[in-house]
C-alpha positions as CSV (number, residue, x, y, z in Angstrom):
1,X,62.2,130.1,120.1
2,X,64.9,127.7,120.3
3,X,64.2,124.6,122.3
4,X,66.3,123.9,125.3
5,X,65.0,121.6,127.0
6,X,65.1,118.9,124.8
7,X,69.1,116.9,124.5
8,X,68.3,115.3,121.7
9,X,68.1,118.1,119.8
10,X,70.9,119.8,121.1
11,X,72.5,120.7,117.7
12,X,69.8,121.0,115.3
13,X,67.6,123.3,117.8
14,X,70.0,126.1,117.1
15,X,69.3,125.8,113.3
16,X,66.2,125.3,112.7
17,X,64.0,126.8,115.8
18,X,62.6,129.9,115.7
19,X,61.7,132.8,113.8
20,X,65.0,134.1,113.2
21,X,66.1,130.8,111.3
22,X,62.8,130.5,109.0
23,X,65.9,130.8,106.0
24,X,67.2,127.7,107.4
25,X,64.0,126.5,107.2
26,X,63.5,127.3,103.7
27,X,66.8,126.1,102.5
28,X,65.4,122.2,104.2
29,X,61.6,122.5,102.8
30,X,63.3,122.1,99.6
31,X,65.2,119.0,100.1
32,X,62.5,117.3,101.8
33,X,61.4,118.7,105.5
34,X,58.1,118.9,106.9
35,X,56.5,121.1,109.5
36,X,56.9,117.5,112.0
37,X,60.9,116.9,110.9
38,X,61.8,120.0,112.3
39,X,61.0,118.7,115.5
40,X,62.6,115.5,115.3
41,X,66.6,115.2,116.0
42,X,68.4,115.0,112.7
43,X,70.8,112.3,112.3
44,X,73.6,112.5,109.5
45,X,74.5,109.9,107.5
46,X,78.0,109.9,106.2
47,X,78.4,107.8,102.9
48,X,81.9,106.9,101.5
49,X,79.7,105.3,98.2
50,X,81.6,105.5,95.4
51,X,82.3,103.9,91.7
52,X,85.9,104.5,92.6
53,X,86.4,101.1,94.2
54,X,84.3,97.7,94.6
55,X,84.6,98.5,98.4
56,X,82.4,101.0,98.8
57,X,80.1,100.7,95.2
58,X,77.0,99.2,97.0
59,X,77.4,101.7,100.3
60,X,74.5,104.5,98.0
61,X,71.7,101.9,98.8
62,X,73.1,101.1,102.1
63,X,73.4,104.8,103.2
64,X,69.2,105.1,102.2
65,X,68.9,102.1,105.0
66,X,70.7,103.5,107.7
67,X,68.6,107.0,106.8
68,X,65.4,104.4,107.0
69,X,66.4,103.3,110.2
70,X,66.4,106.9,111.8
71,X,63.6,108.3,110.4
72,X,61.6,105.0,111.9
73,X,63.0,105.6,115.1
74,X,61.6,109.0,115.3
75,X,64.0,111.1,114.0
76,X,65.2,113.1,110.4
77,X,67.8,111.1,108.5
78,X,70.0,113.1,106.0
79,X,72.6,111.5,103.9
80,X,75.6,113.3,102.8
81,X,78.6,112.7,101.4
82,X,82.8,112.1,102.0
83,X,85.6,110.8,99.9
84,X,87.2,107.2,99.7
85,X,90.0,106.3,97.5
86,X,91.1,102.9,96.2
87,X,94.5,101.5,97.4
88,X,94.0,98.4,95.4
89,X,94.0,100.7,92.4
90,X,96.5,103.1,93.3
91,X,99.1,100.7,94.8
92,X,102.5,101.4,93.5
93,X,101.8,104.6,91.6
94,X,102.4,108.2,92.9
95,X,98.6,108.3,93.7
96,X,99.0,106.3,96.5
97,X,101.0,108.9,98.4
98,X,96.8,110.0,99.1
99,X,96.3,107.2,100.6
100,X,96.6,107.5,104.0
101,X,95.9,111.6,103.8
102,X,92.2,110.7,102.3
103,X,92.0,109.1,106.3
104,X,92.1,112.8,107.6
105,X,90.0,114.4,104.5
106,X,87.3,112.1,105.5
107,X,87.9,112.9,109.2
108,X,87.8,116.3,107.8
109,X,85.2,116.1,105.8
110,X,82.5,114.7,108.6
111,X,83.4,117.4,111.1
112,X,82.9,119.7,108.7
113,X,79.4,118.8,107.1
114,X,78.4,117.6,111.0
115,X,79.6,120.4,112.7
116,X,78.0,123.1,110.2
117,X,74.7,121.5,109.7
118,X,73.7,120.8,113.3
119,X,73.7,116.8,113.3
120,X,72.7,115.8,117.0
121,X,73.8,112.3,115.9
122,X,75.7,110.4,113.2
123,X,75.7,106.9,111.1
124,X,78.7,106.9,109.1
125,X,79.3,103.9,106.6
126,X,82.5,102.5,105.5
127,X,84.1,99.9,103.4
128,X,87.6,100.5,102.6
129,X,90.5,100.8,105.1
130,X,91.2,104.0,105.6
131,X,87.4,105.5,105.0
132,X,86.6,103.3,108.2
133,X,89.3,105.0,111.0
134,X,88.6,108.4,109.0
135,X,85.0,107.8,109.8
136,X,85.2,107.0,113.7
137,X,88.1,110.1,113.6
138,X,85.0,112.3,112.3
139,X,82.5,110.6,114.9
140,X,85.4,110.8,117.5
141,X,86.1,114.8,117.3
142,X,82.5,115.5,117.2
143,X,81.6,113.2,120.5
144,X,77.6,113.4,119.3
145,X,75.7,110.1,119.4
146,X,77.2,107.8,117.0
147,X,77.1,104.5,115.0
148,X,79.8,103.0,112.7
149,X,78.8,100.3,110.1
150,X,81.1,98.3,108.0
151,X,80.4,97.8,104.1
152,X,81.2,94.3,104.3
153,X,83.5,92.0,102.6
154,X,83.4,90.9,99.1
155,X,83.4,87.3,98.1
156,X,85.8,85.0,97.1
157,X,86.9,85.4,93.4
158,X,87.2,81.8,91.0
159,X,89.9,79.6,92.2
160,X,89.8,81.1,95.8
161,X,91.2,84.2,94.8
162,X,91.4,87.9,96.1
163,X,93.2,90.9,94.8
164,X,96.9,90.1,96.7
165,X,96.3,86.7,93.9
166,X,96.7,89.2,91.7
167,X,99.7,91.1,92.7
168,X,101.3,88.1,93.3
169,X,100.2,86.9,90.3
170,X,102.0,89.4,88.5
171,X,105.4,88.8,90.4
172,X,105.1,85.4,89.4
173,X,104.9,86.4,85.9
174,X,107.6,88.8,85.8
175,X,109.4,85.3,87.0
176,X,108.2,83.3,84.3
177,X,106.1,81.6,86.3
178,X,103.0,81.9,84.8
179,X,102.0,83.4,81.0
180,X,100.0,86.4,80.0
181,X,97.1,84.3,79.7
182,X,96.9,82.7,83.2
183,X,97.8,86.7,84.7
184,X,94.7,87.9,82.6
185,X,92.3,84.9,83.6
186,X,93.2,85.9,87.7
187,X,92.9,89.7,86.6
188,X,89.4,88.8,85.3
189,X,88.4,86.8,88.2
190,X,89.5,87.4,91.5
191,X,87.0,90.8,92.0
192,X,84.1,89.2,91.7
193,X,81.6,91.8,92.9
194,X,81.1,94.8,95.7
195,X,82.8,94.2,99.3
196,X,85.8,94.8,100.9
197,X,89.2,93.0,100.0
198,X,88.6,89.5,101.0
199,X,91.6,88.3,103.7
200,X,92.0,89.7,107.2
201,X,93.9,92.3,105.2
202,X,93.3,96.2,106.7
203,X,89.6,96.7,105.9
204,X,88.1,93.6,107.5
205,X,90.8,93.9,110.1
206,X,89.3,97.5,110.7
207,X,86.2,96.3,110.9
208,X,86.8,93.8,113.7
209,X,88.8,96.3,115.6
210,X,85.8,98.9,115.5
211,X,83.1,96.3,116.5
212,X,85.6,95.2,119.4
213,X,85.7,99.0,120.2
214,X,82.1,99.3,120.8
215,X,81.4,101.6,118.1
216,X,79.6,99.0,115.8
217,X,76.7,96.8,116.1
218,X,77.5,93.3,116.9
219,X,78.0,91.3,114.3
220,X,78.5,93.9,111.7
221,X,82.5,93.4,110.6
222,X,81.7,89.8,109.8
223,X,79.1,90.4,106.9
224,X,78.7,89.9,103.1
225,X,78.7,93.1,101.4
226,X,75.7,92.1,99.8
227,X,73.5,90.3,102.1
228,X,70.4,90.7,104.0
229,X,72.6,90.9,107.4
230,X,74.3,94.1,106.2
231,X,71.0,95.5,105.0
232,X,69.6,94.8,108.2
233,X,72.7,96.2,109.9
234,X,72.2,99.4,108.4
235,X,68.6,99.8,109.2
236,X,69.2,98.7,113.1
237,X,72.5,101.3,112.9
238,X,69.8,104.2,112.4
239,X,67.7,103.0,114.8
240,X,70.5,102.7,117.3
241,X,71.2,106.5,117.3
242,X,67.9,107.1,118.2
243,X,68.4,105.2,121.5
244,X,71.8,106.8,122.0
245,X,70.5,110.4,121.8
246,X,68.0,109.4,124.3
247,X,70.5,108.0,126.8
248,X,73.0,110.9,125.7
249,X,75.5,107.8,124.9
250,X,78.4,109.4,123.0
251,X,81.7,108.2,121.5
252,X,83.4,109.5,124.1
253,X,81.4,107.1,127.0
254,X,82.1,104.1,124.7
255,X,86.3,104.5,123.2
256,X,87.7,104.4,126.2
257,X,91.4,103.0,126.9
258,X,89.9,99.6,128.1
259,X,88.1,99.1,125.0
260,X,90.9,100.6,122.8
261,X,92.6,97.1,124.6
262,X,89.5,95.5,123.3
263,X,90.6,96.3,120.0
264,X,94.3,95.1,120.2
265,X,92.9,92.1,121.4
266,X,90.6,91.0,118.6
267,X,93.0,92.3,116.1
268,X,96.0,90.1,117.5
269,X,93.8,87.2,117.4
270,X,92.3,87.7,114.4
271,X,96.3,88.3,112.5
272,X,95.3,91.5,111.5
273,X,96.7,94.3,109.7
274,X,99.7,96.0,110.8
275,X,97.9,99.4,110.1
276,X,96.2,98.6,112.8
277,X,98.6,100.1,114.6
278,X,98.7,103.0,113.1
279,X,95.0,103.6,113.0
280,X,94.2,102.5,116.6
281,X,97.0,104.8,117.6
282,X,95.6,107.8,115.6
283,X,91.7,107.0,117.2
284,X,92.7,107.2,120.3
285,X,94.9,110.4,120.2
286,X,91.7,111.9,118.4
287,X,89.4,111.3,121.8
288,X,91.7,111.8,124.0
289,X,93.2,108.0,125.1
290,X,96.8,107.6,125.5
291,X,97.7,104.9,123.7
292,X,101.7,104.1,122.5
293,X,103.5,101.5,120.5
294,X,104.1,99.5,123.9
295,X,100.7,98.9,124.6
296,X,100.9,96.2,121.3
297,X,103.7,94.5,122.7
298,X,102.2,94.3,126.3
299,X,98.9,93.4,124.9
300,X,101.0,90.8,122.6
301,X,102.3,89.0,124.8
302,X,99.0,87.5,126.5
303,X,96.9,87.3,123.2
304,X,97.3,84.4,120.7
305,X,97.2,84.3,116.9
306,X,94.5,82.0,116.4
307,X,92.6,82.7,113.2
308,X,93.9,81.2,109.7
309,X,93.3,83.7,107.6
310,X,94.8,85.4,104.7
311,X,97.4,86.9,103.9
312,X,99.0,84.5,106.4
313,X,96.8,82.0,106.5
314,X,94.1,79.9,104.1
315,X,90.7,81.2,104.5
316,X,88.9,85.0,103.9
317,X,86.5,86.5,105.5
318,X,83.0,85.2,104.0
319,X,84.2,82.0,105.3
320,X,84.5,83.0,108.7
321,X,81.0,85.0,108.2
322,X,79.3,81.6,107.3
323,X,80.4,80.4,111.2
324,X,79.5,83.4,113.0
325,X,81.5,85.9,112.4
326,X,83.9,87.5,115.1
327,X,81.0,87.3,117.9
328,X,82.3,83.5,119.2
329,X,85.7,84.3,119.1
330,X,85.1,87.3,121.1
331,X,83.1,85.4,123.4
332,X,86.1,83.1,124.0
333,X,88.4,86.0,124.6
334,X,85.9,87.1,127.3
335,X,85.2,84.0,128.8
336,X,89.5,83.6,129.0
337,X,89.9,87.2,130.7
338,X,91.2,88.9,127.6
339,X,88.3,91.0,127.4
340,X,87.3,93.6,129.0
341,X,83.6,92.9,129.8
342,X,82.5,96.4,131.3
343,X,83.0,98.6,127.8
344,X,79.9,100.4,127.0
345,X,78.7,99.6,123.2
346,X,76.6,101.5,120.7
347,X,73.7,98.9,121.8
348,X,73.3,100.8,124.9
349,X,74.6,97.4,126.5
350,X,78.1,96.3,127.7
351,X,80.2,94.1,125.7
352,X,79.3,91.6,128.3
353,X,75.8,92.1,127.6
354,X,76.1,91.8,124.2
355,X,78.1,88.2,123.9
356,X,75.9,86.1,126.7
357,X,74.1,84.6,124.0
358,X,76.4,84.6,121.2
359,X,76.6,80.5,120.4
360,X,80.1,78.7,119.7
361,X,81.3,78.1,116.7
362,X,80.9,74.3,114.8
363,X,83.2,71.9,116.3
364,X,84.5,71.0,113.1
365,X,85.3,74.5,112.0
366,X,89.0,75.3,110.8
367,X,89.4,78.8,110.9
368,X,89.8,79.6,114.5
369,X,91.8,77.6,116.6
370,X,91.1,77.2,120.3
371,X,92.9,79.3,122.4
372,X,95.2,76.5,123.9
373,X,96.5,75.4,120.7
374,X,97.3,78.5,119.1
375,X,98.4,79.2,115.8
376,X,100.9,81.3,117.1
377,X,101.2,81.5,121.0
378,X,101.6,85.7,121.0
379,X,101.2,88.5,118.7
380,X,102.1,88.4,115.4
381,X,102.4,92.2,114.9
382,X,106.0,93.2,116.8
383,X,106.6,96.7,117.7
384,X,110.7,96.8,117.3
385,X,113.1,99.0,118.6
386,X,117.3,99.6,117.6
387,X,119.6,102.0,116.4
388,X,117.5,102.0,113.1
389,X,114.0,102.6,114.8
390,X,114.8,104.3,117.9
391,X,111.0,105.7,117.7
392,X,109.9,102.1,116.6
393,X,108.7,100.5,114.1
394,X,106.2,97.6,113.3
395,X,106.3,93.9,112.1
396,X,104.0,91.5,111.3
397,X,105.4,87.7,111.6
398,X,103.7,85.1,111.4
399,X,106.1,82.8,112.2
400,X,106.4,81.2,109.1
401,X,109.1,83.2,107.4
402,X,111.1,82.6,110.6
403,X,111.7,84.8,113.3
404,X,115.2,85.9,112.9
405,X,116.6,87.6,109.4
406,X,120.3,89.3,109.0
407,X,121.3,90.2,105.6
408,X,123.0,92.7,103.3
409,X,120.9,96.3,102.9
410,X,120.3,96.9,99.1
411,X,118.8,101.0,99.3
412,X,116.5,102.5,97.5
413,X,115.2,105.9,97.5
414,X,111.2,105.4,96.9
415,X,108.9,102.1,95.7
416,X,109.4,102.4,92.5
417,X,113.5,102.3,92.2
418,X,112.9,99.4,94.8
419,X,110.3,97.5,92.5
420,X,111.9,97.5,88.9
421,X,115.1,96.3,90.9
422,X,113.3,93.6,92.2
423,X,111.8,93.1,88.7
424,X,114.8,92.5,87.0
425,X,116.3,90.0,89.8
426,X,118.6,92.7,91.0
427,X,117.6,92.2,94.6
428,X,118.4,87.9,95.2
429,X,118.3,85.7,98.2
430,X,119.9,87.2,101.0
431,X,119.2,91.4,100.6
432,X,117.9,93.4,103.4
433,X,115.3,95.7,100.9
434,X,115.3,99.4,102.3
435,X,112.7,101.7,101.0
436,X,113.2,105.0,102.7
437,X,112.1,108.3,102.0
438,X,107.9,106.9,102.1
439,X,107.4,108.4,105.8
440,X,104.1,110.4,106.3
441,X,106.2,113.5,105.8
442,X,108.9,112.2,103.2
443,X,106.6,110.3,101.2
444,X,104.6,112.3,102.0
445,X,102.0,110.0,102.5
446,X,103.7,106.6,103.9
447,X,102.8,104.9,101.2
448,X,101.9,101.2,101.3
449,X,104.7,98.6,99.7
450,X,102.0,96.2,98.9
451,X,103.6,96.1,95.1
452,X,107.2,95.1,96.2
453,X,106.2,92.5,98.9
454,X,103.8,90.7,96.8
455,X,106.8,90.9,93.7
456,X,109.2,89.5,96.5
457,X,106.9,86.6,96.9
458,X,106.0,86.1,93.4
459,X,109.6,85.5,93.0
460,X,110.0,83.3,95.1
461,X,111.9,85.0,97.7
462,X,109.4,85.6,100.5
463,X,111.6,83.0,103.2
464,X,115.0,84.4,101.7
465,X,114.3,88.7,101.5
466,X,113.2,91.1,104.1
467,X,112.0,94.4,103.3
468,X,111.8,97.5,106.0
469,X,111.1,100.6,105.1
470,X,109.6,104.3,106.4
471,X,106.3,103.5,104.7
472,X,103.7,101.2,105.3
473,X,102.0,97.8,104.6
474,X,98.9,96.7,103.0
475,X,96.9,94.6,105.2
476,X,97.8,91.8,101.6
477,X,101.3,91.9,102.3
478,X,103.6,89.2,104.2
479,X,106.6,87.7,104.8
480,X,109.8,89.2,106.8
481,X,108.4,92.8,106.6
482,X,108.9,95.9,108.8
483,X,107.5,99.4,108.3
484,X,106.9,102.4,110.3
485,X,110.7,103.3,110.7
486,X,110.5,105.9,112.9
487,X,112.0,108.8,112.9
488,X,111.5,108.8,109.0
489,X,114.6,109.3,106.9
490,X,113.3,112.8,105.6
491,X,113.4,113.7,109.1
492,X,116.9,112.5,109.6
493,X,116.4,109.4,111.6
494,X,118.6,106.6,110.9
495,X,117.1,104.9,107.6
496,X,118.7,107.6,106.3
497,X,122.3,107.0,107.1
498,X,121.9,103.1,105.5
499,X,124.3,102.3,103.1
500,X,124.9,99.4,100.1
501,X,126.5,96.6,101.7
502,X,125.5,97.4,105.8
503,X,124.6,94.6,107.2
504,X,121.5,94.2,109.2
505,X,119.1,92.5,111.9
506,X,116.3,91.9,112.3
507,X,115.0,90.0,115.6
508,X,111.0,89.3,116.3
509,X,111.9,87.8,119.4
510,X,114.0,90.2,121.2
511,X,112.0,92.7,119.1
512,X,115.2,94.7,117.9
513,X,116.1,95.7,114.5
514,X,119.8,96.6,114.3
515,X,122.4,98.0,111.5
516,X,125.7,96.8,112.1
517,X,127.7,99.9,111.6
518,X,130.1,101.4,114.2
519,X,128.9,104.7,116.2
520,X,131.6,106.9,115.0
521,X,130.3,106.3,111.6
522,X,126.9,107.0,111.7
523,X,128.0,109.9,113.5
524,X,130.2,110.5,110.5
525,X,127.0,109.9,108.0
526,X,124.8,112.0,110.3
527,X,127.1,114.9,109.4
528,X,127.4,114.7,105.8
529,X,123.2,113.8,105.6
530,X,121.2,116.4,104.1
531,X,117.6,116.9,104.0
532,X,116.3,116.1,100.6
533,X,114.0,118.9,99.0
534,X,110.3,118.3,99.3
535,X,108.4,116.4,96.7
536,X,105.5,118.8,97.0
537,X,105.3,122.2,97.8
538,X,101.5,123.3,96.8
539,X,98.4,121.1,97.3
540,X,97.0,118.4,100.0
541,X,100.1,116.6,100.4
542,X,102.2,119.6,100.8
543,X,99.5,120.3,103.5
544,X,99.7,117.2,104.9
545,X,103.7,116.8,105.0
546,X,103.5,120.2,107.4
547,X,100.8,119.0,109.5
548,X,101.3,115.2,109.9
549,X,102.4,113.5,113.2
550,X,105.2,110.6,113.3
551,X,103.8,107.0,112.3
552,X,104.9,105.9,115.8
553,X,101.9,108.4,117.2
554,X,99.2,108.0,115.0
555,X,100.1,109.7,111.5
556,X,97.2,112.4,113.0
557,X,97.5,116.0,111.5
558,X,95.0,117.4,114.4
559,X,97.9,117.5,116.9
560,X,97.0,119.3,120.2
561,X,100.2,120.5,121.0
């Protein structure tokens, strides 16, 4: 007989009891089950390890760990598998248009594997950026007892260098800058090992926003990929399920919309990624919290910048890791009523809880400022609106490329056109770059323009160009950038309708972004504009052009309505 009474085992009862599943039975002898495990509440562990990237190349041995942990704790661990792709590799070729789809393959992929196997509870591992919102998707749709746990970040390469040193590197050679020999010394260096890009760039800032969610054990975004702590982490992250099948303590009770505030916050302070928006956006939506585009800009406007990290900034993440991590910072936030105490977390305890301990960081530290003498006084990442993102779109400015840009628009039609021009000096002080035709349904994909930003700045331009576009960011890029254009120009929306020559505006204080082009001829362009024919028409990203939301909701393809 199946057994009933028992919540923990609400899932893998209906599998495994009884006489009528001794197949199912069978099938698990052979990979390991005893008489006792099929008793005990299985927990899945969902491991992005691949050889595909440095990111996630040490996650195999972390994955066993996090198995450890739950079968310690009384219950069956079994790893399985999903997908990760590297952006770092891909960046600026036509495989990157997977990028952002692999989010909703893995998202995909966990439901799938969770929801046919029985899983009462889930540890899922992640180290690149978009394995780690694909992951808590996956946790998110299944609403079982779960656990996120970050890879970690990678260490600094020689010099102090990172993979954006090496796009920008190669910008400043196409410049002249620098030889072939000094390119292929930072090429050779700069990846020095496993771990996660090394800035505040969209992994680590993932991270951070997950922990501040809840969803993570404290103290696991700001870890060393390979380190005792993220060993540890992974154990304690399979023991923690345990206790949150016990207490029936599901995703659900912890992502909340306060906590999804949570998130914002830390990821504001910290200078993070503008894919944060996107991502945070496309969690929510996937358990259910409304959250928009104007809950950055409200929650922007009482959070400071205060961390000096990269790309913006001087120092990477290991750095921060040898002062603690997130956890003080945090702890400041709360202590200043930017925090909402009262969130539930995958400890069992309340955010609250968790920080009363935490100690401050060293009083000669440089990498977080207080919050009285801000690096920047409010948000960095501005959510824009005009008549050429009427939907919105999304900057990230630091401040130190200005606030204000108004040029000439030089249009291209995808990265590539947009990159040899830069290349070859076509684009010069002064241009508006417009890259249209990379939304998640034009791209498809929404590619990230991590190549051209990081050639704009190896050129020397990164005060003098801006570049906006219906595709996305790398968490690596900076300067005057703005992506997210929404409605995307394959959908008609006015990135579309830009011409050679318009001029344009772009305002991070009023938080407008303007063509200057009379009404009566856009209307006039409107007319003539027609829909270009679809770069794919069999496969995922034929799939995924179909399915897949507007940026300015998420990017999600499990729409409700």
């Amino acid at each position: 007989m199946t057994d009933t009474s028992n919540h923990t085992r609400r899932h893998s009862a209906p599998v495994v009891d009884g006489v009528g599943k001794a197949a199912s039975r069978a099938m698990l002898r052979a990979v390991g089950f005893t008489d006792d495990d099929f008793k005990k509440p299985q927990v899945g562990v969902a491991s992005t390890w691949s050889m595909v990237t440095p990111c996630n190349s040490h996650i195999g041995e972390l994955a066993e760990l996090a198995r450890d942990g739950a079968d310690a704790a009384g219950g069956k661990g079994v790893i399985f598998n999903t997908i990760t792709i590297s952006d770092g590799i891909a960046n600026g070729t036509e495989g990157m248009k997977y990028s952002l789809v692999s989010r909703e393959v893995i998202a995909d992929s966990i439901e799938t594997v969770a929801g046919c196997e029985g899983f009462d509870g889930l540890v899922a591992i992640g180290g690149c950026d978009k394995n780690m919102p694909g992951c808590v998707m996956g946790l998110a749709r299944l609403n079982r007892p779960s656990v996120f746990v970050y890879g970690g970040t990678i260490m600094p390469g020689k010099g102090h260098t990172d993979i954006v040193s090496v796009f920008e590197a190669m910008g400043a050679h196409s410049r002249g800058d620098i030889d072939l020999i000094e390119l292929k010394n930072i090429e050779e260096t700069a990846i020095p090992g496993p771990g996660s890009c090394g800035g505040m760039y969209t992994a680590n800032t993932m991270a951070s926003a997950i922990e501040a969610l809840g969803m993570s054990l404290p103290g696991s975004s700001a870890q060393n990929a390979i380190s005792q702590e993220k060993r540890d982490d992974c154990k304690a992250a399979g023991e923690a399920v345990l206790e949150l099948l016990a207490r029936d303590i599901k995703p659900s009770d912890i992502m909340t919309r306060k906590a999804f505030e949570n998130a914002i916050t830390v990821v504001i302070a910290l200078g993070g990624s503008t894919n944060a928006v996107l991502h945070l956006i496309g969690m929510a939506r996937t358990i259910g919290v409304e959250l928009t585009l104007e809950d950055f800009t409200e929650i922007g406007k009482r959070v400071p910048v205060v961390a000096d990290l990269r790309p913006s900034g001087h120092y990477m993440m290991s750095e921060l890791v040898a002062l603690g991590g997130i956890q003080p910072l945090m702890k400041n936030l709360l202590e200043a009523g930017l925090l909402h105490g009262d969130c539930l977390t995958v400890t069992g305890n309340t955010l609250a809880e968790n920080l009363a301990d935490v100690a401050p960081y060293p009083d000669d530290q440089q990498i977080i400022a207080p919050l009285d003498k801000p690096i920047k006084a409010e948000s960095h990442l501005r959510i824009l609106y005009g008549n050429l993102a009427p939907e919105g779109a999304v900057a990230k400015i630091s401040g130190k490329e200005g606030v204000r840009f108004s040029g000439t628009a030089r249009v291209f039609g995808s990265e590539e056109e947009a990159q040899a021009r830069i290349n070859d000096g076509t684009v010069v002080a002064g241009d508006v770059v417009v890259i249209r035709y990379e939304g998640p349904k034009g791209g498809p994909g929404m590619r990230e323009m991590l190549t051209p930003t990081s050639a704009i700045m190896g050129r020397g331009l990164g005060n003098d160009v801006a570049l906006i576009t219906d595709g996305r960011f790398s968490g690596g890029s900076h300067g005057f950038v703005v992506g997210h254009v929404s409605p995307e120009a394959f959908e008609g929306g006015p990135l579309a309708l830009v011409e050679n020559g318009d001029r344009i505006t772009i305002d991070a204080e009023a938080d407008t972004i303007e063509m200057h082009v009379a009404d009566d001829e856009l209307m006039r362009r409107q007319a003539a504009w027609q829909r270009p024919e679809p770069r794919y028409t069999r496969g995922v990203l034929a799939k995924y052009a179909r399915l897949v939301s507007s940026a300015s909701t998420g990017a999600v393809t499990d729409q409700s309505e």
